[in-house]
C-alpha positions in Angstrom: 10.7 -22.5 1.5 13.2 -22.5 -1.5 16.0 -19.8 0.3 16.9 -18.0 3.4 15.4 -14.9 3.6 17.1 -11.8 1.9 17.6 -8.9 4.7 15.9 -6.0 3.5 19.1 -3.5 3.4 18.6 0.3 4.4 19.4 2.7 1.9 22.0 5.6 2.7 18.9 7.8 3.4 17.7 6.0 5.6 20.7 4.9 8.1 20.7 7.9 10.4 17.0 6.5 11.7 18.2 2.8 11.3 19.5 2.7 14.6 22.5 1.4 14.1 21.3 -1.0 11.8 22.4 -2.3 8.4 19.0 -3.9 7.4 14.9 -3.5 8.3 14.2 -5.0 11.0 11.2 -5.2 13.3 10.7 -5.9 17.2 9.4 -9.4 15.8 12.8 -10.1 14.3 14.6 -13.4 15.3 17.8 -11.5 16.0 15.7 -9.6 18.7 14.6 -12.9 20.3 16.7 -13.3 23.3 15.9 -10.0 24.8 14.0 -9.6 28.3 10.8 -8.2 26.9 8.8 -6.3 24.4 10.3 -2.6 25.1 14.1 -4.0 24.4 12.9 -5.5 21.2 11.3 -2.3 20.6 14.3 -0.2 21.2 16.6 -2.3 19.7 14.1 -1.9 16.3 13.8 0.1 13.6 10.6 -0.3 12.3 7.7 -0.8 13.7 5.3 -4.4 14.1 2.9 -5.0 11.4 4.6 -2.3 9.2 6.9 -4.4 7.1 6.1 -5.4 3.5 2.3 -4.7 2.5 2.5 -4.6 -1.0 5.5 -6.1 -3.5 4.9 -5.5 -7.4 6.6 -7.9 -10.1 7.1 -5.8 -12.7 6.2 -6.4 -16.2 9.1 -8.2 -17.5 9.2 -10.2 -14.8 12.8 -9.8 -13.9 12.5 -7.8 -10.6 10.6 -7.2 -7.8 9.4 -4.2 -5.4 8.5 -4.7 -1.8 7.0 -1.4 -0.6 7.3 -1.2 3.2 3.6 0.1 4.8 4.4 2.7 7.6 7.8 4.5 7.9 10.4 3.6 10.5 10.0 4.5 14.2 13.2 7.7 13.5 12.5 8.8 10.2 11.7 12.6 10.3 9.6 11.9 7.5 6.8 10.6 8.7 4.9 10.3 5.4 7.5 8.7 3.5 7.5 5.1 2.8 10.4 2.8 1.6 10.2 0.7 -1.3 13.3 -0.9 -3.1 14.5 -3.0 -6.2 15.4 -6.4 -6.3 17.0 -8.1 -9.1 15.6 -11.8 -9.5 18.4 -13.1 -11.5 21.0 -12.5 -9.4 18.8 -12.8 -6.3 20.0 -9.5 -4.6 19.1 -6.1 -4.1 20.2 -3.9 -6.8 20.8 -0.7 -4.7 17.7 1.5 -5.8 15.6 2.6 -3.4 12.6 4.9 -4.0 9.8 7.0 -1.8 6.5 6.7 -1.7 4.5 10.2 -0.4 1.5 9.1 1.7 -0.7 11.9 2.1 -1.0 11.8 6.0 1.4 9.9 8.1 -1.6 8.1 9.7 -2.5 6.6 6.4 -1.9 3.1 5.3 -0.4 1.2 2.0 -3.5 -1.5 0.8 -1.4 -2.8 -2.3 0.7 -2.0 -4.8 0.6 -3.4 -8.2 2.7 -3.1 -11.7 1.6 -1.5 -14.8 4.3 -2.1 -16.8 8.4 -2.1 -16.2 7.9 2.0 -14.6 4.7 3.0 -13.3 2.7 1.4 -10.4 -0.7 1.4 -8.9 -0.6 2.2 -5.1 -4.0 2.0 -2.7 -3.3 4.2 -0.3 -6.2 4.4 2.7 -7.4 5.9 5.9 -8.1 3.4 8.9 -11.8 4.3 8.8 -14.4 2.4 7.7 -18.5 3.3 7.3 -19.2 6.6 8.3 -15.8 7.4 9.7 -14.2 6.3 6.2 -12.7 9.5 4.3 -9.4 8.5 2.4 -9.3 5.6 0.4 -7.7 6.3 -3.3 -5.7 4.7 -6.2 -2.4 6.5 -7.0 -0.3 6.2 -9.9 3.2 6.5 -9.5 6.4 6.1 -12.2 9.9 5.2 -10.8 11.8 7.4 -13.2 10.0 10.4 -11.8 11.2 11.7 -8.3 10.8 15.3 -7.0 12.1 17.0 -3.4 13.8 14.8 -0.9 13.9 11.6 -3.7 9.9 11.5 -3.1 8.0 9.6 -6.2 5.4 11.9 -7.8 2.3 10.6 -8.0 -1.4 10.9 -9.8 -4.4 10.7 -8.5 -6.5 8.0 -10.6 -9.9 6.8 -8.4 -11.1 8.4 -5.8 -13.0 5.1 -3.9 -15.0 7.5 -1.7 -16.6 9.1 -4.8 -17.2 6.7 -7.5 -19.9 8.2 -9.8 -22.6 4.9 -10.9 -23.9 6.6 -14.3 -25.5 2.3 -14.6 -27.5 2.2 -11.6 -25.3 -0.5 -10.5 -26.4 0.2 -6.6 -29.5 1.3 -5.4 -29.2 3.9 -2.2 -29.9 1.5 1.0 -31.2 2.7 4.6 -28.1 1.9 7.1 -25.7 1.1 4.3 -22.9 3.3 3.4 -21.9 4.2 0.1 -25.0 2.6 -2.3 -26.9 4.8 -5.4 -25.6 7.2 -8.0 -22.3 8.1 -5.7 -21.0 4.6 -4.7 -18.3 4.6 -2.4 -15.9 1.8 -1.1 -15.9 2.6 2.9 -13.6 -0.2 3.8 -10.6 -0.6 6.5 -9.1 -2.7 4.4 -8.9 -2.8 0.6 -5.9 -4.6 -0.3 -5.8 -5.5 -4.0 -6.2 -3.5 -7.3 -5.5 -5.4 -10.8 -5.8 -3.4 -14.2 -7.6 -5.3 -16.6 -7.0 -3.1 -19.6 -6.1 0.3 -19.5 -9.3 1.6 -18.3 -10.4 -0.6 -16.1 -9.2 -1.4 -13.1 -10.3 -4.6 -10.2 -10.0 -3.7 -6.8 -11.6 -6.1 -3.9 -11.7 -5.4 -0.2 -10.6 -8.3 2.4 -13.5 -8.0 5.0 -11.2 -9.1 8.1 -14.5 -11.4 9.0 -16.5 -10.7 11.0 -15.2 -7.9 11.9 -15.5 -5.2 9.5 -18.9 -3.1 9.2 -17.6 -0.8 6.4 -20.9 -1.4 4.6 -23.6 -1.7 7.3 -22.5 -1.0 10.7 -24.9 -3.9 12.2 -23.3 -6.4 9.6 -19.9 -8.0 8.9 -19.3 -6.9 5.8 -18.4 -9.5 2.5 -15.8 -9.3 0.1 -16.6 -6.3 -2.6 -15.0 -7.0 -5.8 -15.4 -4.2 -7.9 -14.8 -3.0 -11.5 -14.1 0.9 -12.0 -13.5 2.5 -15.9 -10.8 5.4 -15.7 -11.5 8.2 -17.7 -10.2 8.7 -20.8 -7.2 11.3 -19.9 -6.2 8.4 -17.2 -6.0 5.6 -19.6 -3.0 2.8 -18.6 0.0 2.2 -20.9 0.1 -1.8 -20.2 
């Protein structure tokens, strides 16, 4: 621990469901610590548990950071929108941006989010399926310095993890596995990194919660995938 920690301070589109608040704060908050029980911590939050930071990209340069909260807070109308703001390393402060991530369904889930370069960002955004019951797991693209309706980022679809075509014969098609042969799929709850290599190829690994995951086989806990996917050419990175 080199400082206190920096609240996490709610932009002006986001203080009429801050409750009152002037920062992000959960029912696990230590200002919330003293109260009788779980429902007054609950009230007197804005955000839900386990939805605080999931992903925070350094950007290229190096000189600032973006924490991306993973679900939206408990009064925002917007259900699919998801908070992510700027802060300046330097001078160790928020700088006052704030932008929006679009989830696709408001019961979806952040897995990382990585830089490309000073702009544009790599997002995992996912369903909370896994095996057969996994539908949504993708890699988005999105660029700061484009924002449409409502301040919401725009965003580009870039891998589709549910359809990943294996031209190599990398996988073989497996009774009781999900996801093997000439359509490979990635049918995890939880795949939580992505790294670009080079502009067309892009790392991502799953984090197999062991044992409990069965994304792969149902009667099995499932390993650690680490995967390398080439982007077509018309999707090619600008590191």
């Amino acid at each position: 621990m080199l400082d206190a920690p920096f609240a996490t301070p709610l932009p002006n589109a986001f203080l009429a469901a801050g409750r009152g608040l002037d920062a992000v704060k959960s029912p696990d908050h230590p200002d919330f610590a003293g109260l009788p029980d779980a429902d007054a911590r609950r009230a007197a939050a804005n955000v839900p548990s386990s939805r605080g930071f999931e992903g925070m990209a350094l950007n290229a340069s190096g000189t600032k950071l973006y924490p991306m909260l993973e679900g939206p807070l408990f009064d925002d109308p917007i259900r699919t929108r998801l908070l992510i703001l700027e802060f300046d390393l330097a001078r160790e402060a928020y700088t006052g941006n704030a932008f929006f991530y679009p989830m696709e369904n408001p019961a979806h889930a952040i897995g990382d989010f990585t830089a490309i370069n000073d702009n544009e960002f790599l997002v995992i955004e996912r369903d909370g399926g896994q095996g057969a019951t996994a539908q949504f797991k993708r890699i988005y693209k999105i660029d700061l310095r484009v924002a449409g309706e409502n301040g919401l980022l725009a965003k580009e679809l870039l891998v589709d993890l549910m359809a990943i075509t294996d031209d190599s014969g990398i996988t073989e098609a497996e009774e009781g596995a999900v996801g093997l042969g000439p359509v490979f799929s990635f049918p995890f709850v939880t795949i939580e990194s992505v790294y670009p290599i080079d502009g067309r190829r892009l790392l991502v690994i799953n984090d197999n919660n062991y044992p409990f995951s069965t994304g792969r086989r149902a009667t099995a806990p499932d390993d650690n995938e680490f995967i390398v996917v080439q982007l077509p050419r018309n999707r090619e990175l600008d590191l």
